[in-house]
C-alpha positions as CSV (number, residue, x, y, z in Angstrom):
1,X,0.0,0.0,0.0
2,X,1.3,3.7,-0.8
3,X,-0.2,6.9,1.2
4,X,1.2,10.4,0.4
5,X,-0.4,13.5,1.8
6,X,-2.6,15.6,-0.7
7,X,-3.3,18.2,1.8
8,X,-3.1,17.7,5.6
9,X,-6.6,16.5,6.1
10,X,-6.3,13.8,3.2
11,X,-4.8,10.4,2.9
12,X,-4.9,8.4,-0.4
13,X,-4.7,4.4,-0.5
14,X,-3.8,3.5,-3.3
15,X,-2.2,-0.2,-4.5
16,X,1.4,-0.5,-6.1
17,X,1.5,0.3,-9.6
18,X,1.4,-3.2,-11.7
19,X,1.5,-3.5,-15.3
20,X,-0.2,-6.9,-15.2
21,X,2.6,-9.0,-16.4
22,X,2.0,-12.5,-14.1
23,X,-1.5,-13.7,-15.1
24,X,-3.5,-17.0,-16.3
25,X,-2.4,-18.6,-19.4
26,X,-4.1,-17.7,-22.9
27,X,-7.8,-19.5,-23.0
28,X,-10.2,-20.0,-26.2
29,X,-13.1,-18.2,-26.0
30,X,-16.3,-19.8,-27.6
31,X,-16.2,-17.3,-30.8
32,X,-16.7,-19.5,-33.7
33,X,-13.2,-21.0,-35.4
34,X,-13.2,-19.5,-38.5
35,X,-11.0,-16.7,-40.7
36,X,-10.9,-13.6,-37.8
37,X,-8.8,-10.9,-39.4
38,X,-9.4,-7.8,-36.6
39,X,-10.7,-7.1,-33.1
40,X,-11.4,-4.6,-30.6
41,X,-12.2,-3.9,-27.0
42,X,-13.4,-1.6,-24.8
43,X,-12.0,0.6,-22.5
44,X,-12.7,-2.1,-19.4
45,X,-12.2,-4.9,-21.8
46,X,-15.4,-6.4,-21.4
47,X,-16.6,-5.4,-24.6
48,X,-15.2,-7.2,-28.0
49,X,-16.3,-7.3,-31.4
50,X,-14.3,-9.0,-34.0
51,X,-15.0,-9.2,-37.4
52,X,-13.7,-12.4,-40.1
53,X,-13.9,-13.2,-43.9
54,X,-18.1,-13.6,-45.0
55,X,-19.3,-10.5,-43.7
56,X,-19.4,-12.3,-39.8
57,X,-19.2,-9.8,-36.7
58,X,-18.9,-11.2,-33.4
59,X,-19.8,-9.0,-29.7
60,X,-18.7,-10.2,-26.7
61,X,-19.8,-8.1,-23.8
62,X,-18.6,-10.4,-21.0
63,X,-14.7,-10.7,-21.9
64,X,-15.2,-12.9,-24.2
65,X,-17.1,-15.8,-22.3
66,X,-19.9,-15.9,-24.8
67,X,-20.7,-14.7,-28.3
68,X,-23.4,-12.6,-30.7
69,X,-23.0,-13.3,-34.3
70,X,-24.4,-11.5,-36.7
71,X,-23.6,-10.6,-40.2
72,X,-23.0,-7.5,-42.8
73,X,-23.3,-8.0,-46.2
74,X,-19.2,-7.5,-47.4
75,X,-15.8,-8.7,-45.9
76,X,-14.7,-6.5,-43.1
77,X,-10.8,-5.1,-43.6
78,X,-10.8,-3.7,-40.0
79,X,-12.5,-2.0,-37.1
80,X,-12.6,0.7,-34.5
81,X,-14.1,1.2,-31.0
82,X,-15.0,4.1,-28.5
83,X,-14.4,3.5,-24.9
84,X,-17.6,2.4,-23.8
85,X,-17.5,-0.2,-26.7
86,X,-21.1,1.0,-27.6
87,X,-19.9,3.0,-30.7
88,X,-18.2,1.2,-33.2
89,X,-17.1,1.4,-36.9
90,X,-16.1,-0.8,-39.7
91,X,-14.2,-0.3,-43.3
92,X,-15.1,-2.9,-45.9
93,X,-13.5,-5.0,-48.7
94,X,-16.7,-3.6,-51.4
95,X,-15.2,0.1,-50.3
96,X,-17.9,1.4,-47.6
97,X,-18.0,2.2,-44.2
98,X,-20.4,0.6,-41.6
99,X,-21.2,2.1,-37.8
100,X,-22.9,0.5,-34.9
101,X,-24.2,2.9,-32.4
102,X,-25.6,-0.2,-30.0
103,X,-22.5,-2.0,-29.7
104,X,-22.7,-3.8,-32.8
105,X,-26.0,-5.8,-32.8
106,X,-27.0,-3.4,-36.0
107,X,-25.2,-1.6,-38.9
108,X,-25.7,0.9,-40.8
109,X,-23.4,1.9,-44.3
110,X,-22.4,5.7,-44.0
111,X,-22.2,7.7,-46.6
112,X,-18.2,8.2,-46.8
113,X,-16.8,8.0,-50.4
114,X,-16.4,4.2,-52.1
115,X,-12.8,3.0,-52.0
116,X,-10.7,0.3,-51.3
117,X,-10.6,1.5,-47.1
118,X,-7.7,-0.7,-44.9
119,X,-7.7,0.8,-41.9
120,X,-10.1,3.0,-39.5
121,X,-9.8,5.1,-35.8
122,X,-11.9,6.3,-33.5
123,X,-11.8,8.7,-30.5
124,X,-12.8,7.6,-27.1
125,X,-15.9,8.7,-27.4
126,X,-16.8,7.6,-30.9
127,X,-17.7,11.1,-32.2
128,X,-14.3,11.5,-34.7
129,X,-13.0,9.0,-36.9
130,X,-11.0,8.3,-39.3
131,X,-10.6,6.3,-42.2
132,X,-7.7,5.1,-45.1
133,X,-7.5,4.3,-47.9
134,X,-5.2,1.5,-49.4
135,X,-5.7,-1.1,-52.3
136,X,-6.1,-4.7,-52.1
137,X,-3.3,-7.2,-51.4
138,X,-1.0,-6.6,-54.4
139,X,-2.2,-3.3,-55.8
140,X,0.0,-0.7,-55.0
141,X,-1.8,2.7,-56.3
142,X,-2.0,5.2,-53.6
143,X,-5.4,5.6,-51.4
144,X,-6.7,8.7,-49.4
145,X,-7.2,9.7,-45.8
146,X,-10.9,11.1,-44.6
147,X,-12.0,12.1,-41.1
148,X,-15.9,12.1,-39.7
149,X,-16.3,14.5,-36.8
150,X,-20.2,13.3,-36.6
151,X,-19.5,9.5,-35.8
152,X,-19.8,8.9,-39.3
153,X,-22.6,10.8,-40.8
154,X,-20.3,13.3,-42.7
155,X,-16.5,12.8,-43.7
156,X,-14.0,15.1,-45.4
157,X,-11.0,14.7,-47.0
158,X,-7.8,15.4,-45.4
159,X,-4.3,16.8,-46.5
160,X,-2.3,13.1,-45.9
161,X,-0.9,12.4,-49.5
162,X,-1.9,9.6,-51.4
163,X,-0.6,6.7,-49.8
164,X,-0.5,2.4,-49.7
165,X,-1.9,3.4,-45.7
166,X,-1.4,0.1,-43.4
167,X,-3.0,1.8,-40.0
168,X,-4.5,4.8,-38.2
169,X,-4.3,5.2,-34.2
170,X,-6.0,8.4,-32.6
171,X,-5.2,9.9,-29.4
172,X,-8.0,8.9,-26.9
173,X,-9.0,13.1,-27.5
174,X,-9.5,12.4,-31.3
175,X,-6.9,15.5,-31.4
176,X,-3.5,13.4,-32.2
177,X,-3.7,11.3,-35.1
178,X,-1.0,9.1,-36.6
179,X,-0.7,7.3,-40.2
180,X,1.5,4.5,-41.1
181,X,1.8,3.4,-45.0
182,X,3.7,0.8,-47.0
183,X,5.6,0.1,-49.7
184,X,6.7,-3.2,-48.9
185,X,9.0,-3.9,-53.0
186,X,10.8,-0.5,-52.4
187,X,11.0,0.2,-48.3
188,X,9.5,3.7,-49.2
189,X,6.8,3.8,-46.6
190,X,6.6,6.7,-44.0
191,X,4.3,7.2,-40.6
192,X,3.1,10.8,-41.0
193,X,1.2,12.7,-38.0
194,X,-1.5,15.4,-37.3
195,X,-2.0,17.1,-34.7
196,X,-5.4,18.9,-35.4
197,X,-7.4,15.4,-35.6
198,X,-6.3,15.0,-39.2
199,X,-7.2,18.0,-41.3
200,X,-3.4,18.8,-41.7
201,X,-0.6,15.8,-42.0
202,X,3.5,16.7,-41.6
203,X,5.9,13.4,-41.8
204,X,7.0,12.6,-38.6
205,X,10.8,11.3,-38.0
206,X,10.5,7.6,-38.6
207,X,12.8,6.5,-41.4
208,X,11.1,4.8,-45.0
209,X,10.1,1.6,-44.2
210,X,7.1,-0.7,-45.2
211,X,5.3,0.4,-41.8
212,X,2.5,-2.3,-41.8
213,X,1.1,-0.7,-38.1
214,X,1.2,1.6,-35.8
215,X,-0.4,2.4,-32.0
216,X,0.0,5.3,-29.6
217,X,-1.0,6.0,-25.7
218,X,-3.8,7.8,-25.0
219,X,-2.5,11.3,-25.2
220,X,-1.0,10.5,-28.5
221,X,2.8,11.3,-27.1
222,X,4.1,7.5,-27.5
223,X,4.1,5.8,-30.6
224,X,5.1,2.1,-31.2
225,X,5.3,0.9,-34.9
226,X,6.1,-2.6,-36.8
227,X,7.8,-3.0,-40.3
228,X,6.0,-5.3,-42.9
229,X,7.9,-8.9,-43.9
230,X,10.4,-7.2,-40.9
231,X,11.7,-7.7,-37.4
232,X,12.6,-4.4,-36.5
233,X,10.4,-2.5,-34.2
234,X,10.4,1.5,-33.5
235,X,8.8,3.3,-30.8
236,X,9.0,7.0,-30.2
237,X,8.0,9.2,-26.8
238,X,7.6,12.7,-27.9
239,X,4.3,12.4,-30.8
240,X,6.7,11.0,-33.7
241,X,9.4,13.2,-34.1
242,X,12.4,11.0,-33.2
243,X,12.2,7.6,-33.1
244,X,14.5,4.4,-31.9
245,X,14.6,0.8,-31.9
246,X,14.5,-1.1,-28.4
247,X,15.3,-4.0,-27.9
248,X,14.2,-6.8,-30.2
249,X,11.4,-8.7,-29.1
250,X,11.2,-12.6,-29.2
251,X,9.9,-13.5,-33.1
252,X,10.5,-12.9,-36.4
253,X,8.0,-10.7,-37.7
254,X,6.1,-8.0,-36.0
255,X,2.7,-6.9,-37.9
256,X,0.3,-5.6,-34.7
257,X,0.6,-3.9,-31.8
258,X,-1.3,-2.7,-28.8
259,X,-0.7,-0.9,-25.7
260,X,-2.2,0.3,-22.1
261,X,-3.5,3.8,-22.3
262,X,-0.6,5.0,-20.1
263,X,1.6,3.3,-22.4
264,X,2.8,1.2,-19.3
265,X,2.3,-2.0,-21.4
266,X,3.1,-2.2,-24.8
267,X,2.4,-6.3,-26.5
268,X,4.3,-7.0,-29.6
269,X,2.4,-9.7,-31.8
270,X,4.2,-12.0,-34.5
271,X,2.7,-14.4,-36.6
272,X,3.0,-17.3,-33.9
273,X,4.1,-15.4,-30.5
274,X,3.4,-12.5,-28.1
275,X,5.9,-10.6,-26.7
276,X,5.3,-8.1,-23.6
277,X,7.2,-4.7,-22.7
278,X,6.7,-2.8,-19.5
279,X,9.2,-0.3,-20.8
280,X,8.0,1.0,-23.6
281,X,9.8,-2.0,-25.2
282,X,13.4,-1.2,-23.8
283,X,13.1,-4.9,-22.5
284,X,10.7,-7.7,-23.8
285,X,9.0,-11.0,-21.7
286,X,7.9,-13.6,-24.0
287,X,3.9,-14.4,-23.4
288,X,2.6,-17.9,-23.2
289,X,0.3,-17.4,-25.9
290,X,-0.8,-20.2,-27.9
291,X,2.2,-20.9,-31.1
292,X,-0.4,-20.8,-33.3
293,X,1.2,-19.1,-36.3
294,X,-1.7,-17.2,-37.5
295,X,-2.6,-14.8,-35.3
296,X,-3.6,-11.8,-36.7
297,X,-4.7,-8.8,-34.4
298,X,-4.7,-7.9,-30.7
299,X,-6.2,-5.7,-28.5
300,X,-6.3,-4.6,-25.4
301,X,-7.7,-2.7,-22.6
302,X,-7.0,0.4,-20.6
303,X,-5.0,-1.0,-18.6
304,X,-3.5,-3.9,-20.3
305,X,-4.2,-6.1,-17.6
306,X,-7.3,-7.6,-20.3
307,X,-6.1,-8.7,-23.5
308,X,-7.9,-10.9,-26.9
309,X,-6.2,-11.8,-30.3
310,X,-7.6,-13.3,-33.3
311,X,-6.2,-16.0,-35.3
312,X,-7.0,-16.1,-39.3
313,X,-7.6,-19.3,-41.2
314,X,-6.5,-22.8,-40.0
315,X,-8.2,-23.6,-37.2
316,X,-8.4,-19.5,-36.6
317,X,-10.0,-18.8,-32.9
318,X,-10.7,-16.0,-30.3
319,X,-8.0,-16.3,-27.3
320,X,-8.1,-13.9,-24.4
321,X,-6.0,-13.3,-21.5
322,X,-6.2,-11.5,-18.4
323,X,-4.9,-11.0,-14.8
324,X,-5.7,-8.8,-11.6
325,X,-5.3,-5.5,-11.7
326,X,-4.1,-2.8,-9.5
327,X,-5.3,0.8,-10.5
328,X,-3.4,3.6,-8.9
329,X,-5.7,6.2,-7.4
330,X,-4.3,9.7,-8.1
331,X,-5.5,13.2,-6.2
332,X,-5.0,16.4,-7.5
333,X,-6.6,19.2,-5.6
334,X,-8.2,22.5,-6.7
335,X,-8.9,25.5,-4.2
336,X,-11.9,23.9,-2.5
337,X,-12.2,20.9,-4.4
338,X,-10.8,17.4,-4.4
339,X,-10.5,15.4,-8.0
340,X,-9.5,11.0,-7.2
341,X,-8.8,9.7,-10.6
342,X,-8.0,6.4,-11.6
343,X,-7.2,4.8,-15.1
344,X,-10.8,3.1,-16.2
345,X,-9.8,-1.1,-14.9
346,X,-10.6,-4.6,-16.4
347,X,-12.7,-5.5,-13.0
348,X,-15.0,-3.6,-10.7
349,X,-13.8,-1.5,-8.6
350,X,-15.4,1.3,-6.4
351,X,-13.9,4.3,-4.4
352,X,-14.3,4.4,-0.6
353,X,-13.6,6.3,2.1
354,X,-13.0,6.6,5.9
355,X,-12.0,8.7,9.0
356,X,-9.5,6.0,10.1
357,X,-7.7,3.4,8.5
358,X,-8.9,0.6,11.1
359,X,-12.5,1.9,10.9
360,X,-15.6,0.6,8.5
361,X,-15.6,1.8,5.1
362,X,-17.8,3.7,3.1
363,X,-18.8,3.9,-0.8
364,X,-18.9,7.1,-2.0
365,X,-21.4,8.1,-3.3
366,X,-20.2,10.1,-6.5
367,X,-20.4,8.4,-9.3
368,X,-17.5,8.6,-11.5
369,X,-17.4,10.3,-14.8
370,X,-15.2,8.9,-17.5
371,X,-12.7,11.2,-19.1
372,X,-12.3,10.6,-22.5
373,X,-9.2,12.2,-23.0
374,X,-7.0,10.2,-20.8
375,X,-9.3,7.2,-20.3
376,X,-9.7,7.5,-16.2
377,X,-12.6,7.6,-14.2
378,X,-12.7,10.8,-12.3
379,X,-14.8,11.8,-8.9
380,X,-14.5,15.6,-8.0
381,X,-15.5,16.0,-3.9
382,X,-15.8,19.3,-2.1
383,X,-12.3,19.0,0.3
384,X,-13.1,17.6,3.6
385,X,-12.8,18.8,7.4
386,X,-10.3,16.4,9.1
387,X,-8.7,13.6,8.0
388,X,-10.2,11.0,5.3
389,X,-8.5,8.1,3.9
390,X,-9.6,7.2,0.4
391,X,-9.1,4.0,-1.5
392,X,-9.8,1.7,-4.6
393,X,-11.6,-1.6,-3.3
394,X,-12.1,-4.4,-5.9
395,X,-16.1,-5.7,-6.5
């Protein structure tokens, strides 16, 4: 346990910080075996849709334990999530786009331009997205970038040049946005960033490569990107304009990524492993994940302590992972008021106070507001008389 003084009268409780490294083994879920070629989750993790070859969608909205299927009329390229998992979107192989506002049980094509769309965003809270452009496997003409600031409804070109694009990754804000694109012949790809949630595009530092994808933490400040057919990872810490290569982590070939919101935890996936960094990849631990050799994407939650991947054709499953977590509770204070804040966690947990440590408990009875631009759950309180102890209990 850690207690620091925010003012004299206050005492926060709040558990050692844990990245969520020792956990349970990898399990199958019961998502149907079949061609899954992206997934998604929720802020709390509890939430995931994936979506395979055919046109299938799968929702999960208890980690994974069981399974919705329905079905939209086109292959799926890739999808995107808000925090609460309620709003979702989808790019297609026949060139549309497709939102869910109800957590994917229905769909609904938007009216964004036709193309051959790769890769799609989303903020936090669902409202901007964005969307690439890219041709089909072995068609190398350029595509386009467009941004919705409408959840869909409306989308507008951006500046980004025409480009093979590979990914997109927003800030949690929608205000940070981050492009990779490929060349993967010629090595003449290039991550390009924007900092006004896409309108305007700059390259950032990273050197040509056939970038093949790219995540960042929730204020958009750390980046972590794979090469294509490659086993060299980059990362950068200060929005893309200098970047390095840690260490190398266990594998051949590194095509996905995810990463905490903090950017505590940053998971490394190759065709048949996992690799974990709680360094922002300075050091790598190899995960127990199954050696499949087909996994495609992973995701994770808030605070990586959640985690699913999707496996493409072969046998091609849903596996999920997950261990305890220990959210940090942080107080800042402000004249007369007192704001607890803790990053939004994979299980139930509810903030409590009390007089004396030895004494009973009590809930508080605020309920916490989630802040989309750093994913935590926030609880402002008027400062107290005396001395209160405040802490994180798990449900």
């Amino acid at each position: 346990m850690i207690s620091r003084p925010a003012l004299a009268s206050i005492l926060v409780l709040a558990l050692a910080s844990s990245h969520c490294l020792a956990a349970q083994g990898w399990a199958l879920s019961g998502a149907p075996i079949t061609n899954w070629l992206s997934i998604v989750s929720s802020a709390d993790g509890s939430k995931l849709v994936a979506c395979s070859t055919g046109g299938g969608v799968c929702v999960s909205t208890n980690a994974g334990q069981t399974w919705a299927t329905n079905t939209i009329e086109t292959d799926l390229a890739a999808l995107a999530a808000s925090a609460d998992g309620m709003r979702l979107a989808a790019v297609g192989h026949n060139g549309r786009i497709y939102t869910s506002n109800d957590g994917g049980t229905t769909w609904f094509p938007t009216r964004a331009p036709v193309t051959n769309w790769s890769c799609i965003a989303s903020s936090a809270d669902g409202v901007r997205l964005a969307a690439a452009g890219s041709p089909v496997a072995f068609d190398f003409s350029p595509g386009l970038v467009y941004v919705s600031t409408n959840s869909g409804a409306d989308w507008a070109l951006t500046s980004a040049p025409d480009q093979r694009w590979t990914s997109l990754a927003f800030s949690q804000d929608g205000a940070r946005l981050v492009a990779a694109c490929s060349n993967r012949w010629v090595s003449s790809g290039s991550i390009y960033v924007s900092a006004d949630a896409g309108m305007n595009w700059m390259p950032s530092g990273a050197p040509a490569e056939s970038w093949i994808d790219v995540v960042c933490s929730a204020d958009g400040l750390r980046l972590a990107a794979g090469i294509e057919s490659g086993t060299e990872v980059y990362i950068s810490e200060d929005a893309g304009s200098t970047w390095v290569q840690p260490s190398r982590p266990y594998g051949s070939s590194w095509w996905a990524f995810a990463c905490s919101a903090d950017a505590g935890l940053l998971v490394a996936l190759d065709g048949c492993c996992l690799s974990f960094s709680a360094e922002w990849g300075n050091t790598w631990t190899s995960n127990s994940a199954p050696d499949i050799c087909n996994w495609n994407k992973i995701t994770s939650s808030a605070d990586g302590c959640r985690l699913a991947g999707c496996v493409g054709w072969r046998g091609g499953g849903i596996y999920t992972w997950q261990t305890t977590p220990h959210p940090v509770l942080n107080v800042v204070t402000h004249g007369t008021s007192l704001l607890l804040s803790w990053v939004v966690p994979s299980m139930a947990f509810v903030l409590q106070q009390s007089s004396e440590l030895d004494a009973e408990w009590a809930d508080v009875p605020t309920t916490p507001v989630l802040n989309y631009t750093n994913l935590h759950y926030e609880v402002n309180l008027a400062t107290p008389n005396g001395t209160v102890f405040y802490r994180l209990a798990s449900r």
